[in-house]
C-alpha positions as CSV (number, residue, x, y, z in Angstrom):
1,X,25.5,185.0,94.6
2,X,27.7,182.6,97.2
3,X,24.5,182.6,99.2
4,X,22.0,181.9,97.1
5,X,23.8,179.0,95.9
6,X,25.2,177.6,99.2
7,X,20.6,177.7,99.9
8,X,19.9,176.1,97.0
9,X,23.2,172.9,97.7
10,X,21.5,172.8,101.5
11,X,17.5,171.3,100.1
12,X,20.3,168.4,98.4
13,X,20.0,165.5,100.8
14,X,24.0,164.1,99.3
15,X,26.0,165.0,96.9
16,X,28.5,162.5,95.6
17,X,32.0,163.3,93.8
18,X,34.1,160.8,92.5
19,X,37.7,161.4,92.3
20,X,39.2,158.3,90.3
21,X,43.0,159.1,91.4
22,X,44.4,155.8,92.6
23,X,42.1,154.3,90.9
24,X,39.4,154.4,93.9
25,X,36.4,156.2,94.9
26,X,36.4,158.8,97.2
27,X,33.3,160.6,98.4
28,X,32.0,164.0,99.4
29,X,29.3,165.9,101.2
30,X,28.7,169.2,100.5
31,X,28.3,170.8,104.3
32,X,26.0,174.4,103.9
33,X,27.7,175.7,106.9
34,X,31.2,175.9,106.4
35,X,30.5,175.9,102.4
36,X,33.1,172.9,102.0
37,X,33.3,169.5,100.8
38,X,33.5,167.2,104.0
39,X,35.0,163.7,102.5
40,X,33.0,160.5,103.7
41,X,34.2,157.2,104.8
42,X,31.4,154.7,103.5
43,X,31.1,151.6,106.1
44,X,31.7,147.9,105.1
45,X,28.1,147.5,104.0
46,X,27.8,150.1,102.3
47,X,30.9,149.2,100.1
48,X,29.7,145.4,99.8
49,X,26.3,146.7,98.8
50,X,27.9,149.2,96.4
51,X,29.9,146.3,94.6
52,X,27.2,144.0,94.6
53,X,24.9,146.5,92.4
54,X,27.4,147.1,90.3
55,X,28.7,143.1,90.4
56,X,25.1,142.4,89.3
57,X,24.2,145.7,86.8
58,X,27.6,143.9,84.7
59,X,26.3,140.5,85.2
60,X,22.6,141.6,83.7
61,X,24.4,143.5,81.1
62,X,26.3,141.0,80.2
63,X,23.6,138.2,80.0
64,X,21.7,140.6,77.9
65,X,24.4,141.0,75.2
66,X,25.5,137.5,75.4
67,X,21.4,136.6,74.6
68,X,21.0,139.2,71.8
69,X,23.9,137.8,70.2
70,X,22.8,134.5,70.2
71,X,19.3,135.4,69.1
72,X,20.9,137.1,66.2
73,X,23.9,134.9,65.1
74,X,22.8,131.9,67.4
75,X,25.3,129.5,69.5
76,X,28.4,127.9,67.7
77,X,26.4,124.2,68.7
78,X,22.9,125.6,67.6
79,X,25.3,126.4,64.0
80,X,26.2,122.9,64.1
81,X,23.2,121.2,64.2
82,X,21.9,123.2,61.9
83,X,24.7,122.5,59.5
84,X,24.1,118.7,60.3
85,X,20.1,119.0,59.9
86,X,20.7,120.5,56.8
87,X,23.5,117.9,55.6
88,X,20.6,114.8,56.5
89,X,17.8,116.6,54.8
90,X,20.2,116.8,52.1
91,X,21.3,112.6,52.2
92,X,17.3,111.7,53.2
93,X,16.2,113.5,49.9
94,X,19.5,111.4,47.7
95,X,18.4,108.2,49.6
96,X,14.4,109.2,48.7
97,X,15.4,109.8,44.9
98,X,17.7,106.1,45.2
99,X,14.7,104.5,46.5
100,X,12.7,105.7,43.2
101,X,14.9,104.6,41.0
102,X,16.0,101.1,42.3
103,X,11.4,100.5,42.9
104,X,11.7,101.4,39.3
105,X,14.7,99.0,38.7
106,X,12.6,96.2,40.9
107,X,9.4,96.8,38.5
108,X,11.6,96.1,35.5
109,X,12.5,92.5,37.5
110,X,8.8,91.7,38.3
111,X,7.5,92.0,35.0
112,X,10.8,90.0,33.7
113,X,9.7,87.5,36.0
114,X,6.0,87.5,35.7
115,X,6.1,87.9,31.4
116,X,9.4,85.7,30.6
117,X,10.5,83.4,32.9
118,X,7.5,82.2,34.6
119,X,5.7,82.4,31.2
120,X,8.5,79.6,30.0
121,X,8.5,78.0,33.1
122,X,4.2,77.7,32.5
123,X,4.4,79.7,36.1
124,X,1.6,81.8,37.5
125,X,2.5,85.3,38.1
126,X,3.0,86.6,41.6
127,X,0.0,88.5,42.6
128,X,0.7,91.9,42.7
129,X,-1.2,92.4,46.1
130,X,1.6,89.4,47.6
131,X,4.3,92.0,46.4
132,X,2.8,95.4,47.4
133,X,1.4,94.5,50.3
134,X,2.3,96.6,53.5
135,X,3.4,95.3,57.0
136,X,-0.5,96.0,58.3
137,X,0.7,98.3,61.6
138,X,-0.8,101.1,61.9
139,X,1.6,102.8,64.1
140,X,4.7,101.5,62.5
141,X,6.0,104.6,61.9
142,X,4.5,106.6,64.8
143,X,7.7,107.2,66.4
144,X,9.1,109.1,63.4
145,X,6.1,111.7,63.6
146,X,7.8,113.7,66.4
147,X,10.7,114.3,63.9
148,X,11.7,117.7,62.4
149,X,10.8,116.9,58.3
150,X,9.0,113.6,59.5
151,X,6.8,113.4,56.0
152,X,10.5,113.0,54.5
153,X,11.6,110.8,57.0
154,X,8.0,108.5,57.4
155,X,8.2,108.8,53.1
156,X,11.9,107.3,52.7
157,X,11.2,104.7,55.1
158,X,8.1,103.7,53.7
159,X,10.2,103.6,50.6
160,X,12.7,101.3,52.1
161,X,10.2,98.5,53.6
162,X,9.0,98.5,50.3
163,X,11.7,97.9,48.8
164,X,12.9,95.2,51.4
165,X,9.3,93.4,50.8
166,X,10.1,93.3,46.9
167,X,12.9,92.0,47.1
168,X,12.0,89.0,49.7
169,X,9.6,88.0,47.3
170,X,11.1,88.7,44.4
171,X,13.8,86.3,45.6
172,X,11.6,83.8,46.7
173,X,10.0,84.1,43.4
174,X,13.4,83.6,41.1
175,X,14.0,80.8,43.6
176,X,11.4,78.9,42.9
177,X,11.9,79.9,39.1
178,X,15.3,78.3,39.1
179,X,13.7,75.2,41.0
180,X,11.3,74.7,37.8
181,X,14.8,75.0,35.6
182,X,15.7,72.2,38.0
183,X,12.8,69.8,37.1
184,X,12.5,71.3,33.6
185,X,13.4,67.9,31.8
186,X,10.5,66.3,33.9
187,X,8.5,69.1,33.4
188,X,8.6,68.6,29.2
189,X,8.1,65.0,29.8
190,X,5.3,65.3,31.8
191,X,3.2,68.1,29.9
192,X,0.2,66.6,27.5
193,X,2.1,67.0,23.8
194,X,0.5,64.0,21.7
195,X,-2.6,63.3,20.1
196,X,-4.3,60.7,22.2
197,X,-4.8,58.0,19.0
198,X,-2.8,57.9,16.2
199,X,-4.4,60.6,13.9
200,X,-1.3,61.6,11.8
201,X,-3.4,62.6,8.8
202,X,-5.9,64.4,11.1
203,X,-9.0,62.3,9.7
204,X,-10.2,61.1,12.8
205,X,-10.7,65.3,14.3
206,X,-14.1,65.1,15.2
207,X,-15.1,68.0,17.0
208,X,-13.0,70.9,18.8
209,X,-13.5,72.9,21.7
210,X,-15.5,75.0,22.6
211,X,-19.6,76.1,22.1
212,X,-21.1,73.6,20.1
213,X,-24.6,72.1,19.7
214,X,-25.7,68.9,21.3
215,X,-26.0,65.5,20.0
216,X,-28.9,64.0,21.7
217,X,-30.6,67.2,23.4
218,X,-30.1,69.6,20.4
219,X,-29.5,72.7,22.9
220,X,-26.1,74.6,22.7
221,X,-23.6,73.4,25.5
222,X,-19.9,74.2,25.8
223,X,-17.4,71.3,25.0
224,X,-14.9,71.1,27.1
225,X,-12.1,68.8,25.0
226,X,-11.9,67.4,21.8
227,X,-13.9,64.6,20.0
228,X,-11.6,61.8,18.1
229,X,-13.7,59.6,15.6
230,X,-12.2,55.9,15.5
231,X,-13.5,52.2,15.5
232,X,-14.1,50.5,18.7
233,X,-10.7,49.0,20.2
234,X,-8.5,51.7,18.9
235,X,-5.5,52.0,21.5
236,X,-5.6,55.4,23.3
237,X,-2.6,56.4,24.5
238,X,-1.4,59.0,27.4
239,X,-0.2,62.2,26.0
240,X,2.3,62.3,29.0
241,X,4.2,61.4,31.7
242,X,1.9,61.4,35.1
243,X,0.0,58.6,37.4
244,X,-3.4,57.3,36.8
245,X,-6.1,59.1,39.6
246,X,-9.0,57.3,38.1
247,X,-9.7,54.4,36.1
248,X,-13.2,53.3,35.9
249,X,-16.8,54.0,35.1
250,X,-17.5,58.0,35.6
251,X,-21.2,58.9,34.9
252,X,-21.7,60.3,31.5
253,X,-17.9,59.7,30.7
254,X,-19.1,56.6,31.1
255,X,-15.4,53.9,31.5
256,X,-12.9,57.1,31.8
257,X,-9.3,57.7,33.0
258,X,-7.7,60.7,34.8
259,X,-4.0,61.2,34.9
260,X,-2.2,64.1,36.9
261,X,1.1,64.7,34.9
262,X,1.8,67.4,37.6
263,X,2.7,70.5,37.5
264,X,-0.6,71.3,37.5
265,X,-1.6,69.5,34.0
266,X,-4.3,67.0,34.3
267,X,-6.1,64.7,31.2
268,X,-9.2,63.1,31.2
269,X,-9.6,60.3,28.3
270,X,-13.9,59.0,28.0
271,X,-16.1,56.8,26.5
272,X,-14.1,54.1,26.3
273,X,-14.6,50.6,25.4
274,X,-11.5,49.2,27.7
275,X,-9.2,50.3,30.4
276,X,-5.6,48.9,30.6
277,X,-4.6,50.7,33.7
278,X,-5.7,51.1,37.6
279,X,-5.6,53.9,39.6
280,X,-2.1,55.1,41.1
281,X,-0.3,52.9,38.0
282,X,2.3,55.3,36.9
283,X,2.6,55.6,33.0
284,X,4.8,56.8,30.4
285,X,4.1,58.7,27.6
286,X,2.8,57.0,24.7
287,X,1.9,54.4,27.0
288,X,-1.7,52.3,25.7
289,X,-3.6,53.1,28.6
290,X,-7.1,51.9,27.5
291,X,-9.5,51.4,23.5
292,X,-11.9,53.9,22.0
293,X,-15.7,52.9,23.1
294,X,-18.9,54.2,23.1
295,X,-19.5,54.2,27.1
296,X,-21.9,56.8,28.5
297,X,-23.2,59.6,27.3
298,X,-22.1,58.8,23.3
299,X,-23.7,58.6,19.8
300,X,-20.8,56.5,18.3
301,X,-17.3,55.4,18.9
302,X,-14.9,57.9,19.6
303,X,-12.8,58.8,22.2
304,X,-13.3,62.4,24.1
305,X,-10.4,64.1,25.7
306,X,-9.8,66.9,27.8
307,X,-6.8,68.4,29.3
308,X,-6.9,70.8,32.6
309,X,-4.3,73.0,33.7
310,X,-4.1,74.2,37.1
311,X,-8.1,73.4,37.9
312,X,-9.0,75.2,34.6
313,X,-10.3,73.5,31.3
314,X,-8.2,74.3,28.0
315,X,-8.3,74.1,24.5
316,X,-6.5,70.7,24.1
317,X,-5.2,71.7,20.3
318,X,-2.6,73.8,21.9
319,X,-1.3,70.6,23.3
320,X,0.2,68.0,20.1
321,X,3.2,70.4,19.8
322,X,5.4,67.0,19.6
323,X,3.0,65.6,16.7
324,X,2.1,68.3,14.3
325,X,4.1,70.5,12.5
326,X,2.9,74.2,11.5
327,X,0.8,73.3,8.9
328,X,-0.6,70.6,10.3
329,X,-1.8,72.4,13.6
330,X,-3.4,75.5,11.5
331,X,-5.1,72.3,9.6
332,X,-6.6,70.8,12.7
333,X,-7.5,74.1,14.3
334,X,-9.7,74.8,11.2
335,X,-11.3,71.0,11.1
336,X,-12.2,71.7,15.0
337,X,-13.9,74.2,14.4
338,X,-15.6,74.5,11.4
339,X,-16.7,71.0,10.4
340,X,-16.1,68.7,14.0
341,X,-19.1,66.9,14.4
342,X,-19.9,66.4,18.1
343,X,-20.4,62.5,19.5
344,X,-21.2,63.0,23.4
């Protein structure tokens, strides 16, 4: 049986046994012939070489562990910046929700502004493309696409200029809101608010505004003022505070004054017999400017007046707010338009 196996150990080329006493290695060879263990001395290299595999298999082994733990828990920084990513998603999403309510807060202003105050202040409205209108770059927000949760990101910020541009104008608009409160006085001095002859008992309404039928060509036309019968040489007075544009013959207005009261209001006064002013005079309200004629384009004496406001004709009647009460303004509405007979 010792044979056999001491046959089978000689086809092994080494055999190796580790004896860990001392903590080191010691090696063997099995030797066929004397059917012993010969101990080995391994050289330098072969002892560098040795610790080098085993230097490396720890090194590999350890790398390997060190990655599967990160791949399943992750790195204490990669934690961190998740934490923080998650804590600005978080704020972005507050600020977004902020942003919608204080645009909603803004609207409220704008139509304040634009129904109220510029309404009192006879104001135009701010266009709403002046106060919605974006910055016009293209790639203003280009830089934020490479972001992680750019939509949220590109959408607050879009949010934000928005809200920065509504609030430029809307400050430039209450600004120039409290520079009307400023001239206000002037302003209500200056607005058309009188009848342009005395007409206290409303006889001399002739014919209102609007659609009515021609005179002398019998075809329907639109009148754009009002018709006040009166005698030839009846004083016409300004309705308001402004200075005298034009004073002097005017085609089918035949002898005609134009005042600019400012502020965008404007009055024409026709047909009349006499002028008392030159252009650039400055006048007062109440002021005899010129007499009731029949100049131009006219069947009889009267005196035809208009008032413009910002470049567009208007319903004079809504203008003699310091000479009519209630009653007295429903009256003439209803004689202008029902029973105004119409001289030019």
């Amino acid at each position: 049986m010792s044979v056999y196996l001491a046959q089978k150990l000689e086809g092994l080329c080494l055999y190796f046994y580790q004896n860990q006493s001392w903590m080191r290695k010691v090696y063997y060879i099995y030797n066929p012939k004397t059917r012993t263990y010969d101990r080995i001395y391994p050289t330098v290299r072969q002892r560098m070489w040795g610790y080098v595999r085993r230097l490396a298999f720890g090194i590999g082994l350890g790398a390997g562990s060190f990655l599967l733990l990160l791949m399943i828990f992750g790195s204490p920084s990669e934690k961190d910046l998740r934490m923080e990513n998650s804590r600005l998603q978080a704020q972005y999403a507050i600020l977004s929700t902020r942003l919608d309510e204080a645009l909603t807060v803004m609207g409220r202003l704008q139509q304040r502004d634009d129904n109220l105050y510029r309404v009192i202040m006879q104001a135009d409205p701010v266009a709403d493309a002046l106060r919605n209108a974006d910055y016009g770059e293209t790639n203003r927000y280009e830089d934020l696409m490479d972001m992680a949760n750019s939509k949220l990101v590109v959408n607050t910020t879009q949010k934000m200029d928005l809200l920065a541009r509504q609030v430029y104008i809307q400050s430039k608009s209450f600004d120039e809101v409290a520079a009307l409160c400023r001239q206000h006085d002037d302003m209500i001095a200056c607005i058309p608010a009188i009848q342009p002859v005395a007409n206290k008992d409303l006889k001399k309404t002739a014919s209102g505004y609007g659609t009515r039928v021609d005179p002398i060509y019998k075809t329907v036309k639109f009148h754009a003022g009002m018709d006040f019968s009166a005698n030839t040489g009846t004083p016409v007075y300004v309705t308001g505070n402004g200075k005298v544009t034009k004073a002097g013959w005017d085609g089918l207005y035949g002898r005609c004054i134009v005042v600019d009261h400012g502020f965008g209001y404007v009055t024409r006064y026709a047909h009349l017999s006499k002028i008392n002013v030159r252009a650039g005079q400055k006048v007062v309200r109440g002021e005899t400017i010129g007499e009731v004629g029949s100049t131009g384009k006219s069947t009889g004496p009267h005196l035809h007046y208009e008032v413009h406001v910002k470049g567009q004709v208007v319903n004079p009647v809504n203008y003699y707010f310091m000479d009519l009460n209630a009653d007295d303004y429903d009256k003439m509405v209803e004689m202008a338009a029902n029973h105004g007979k119409v001289y030019d």
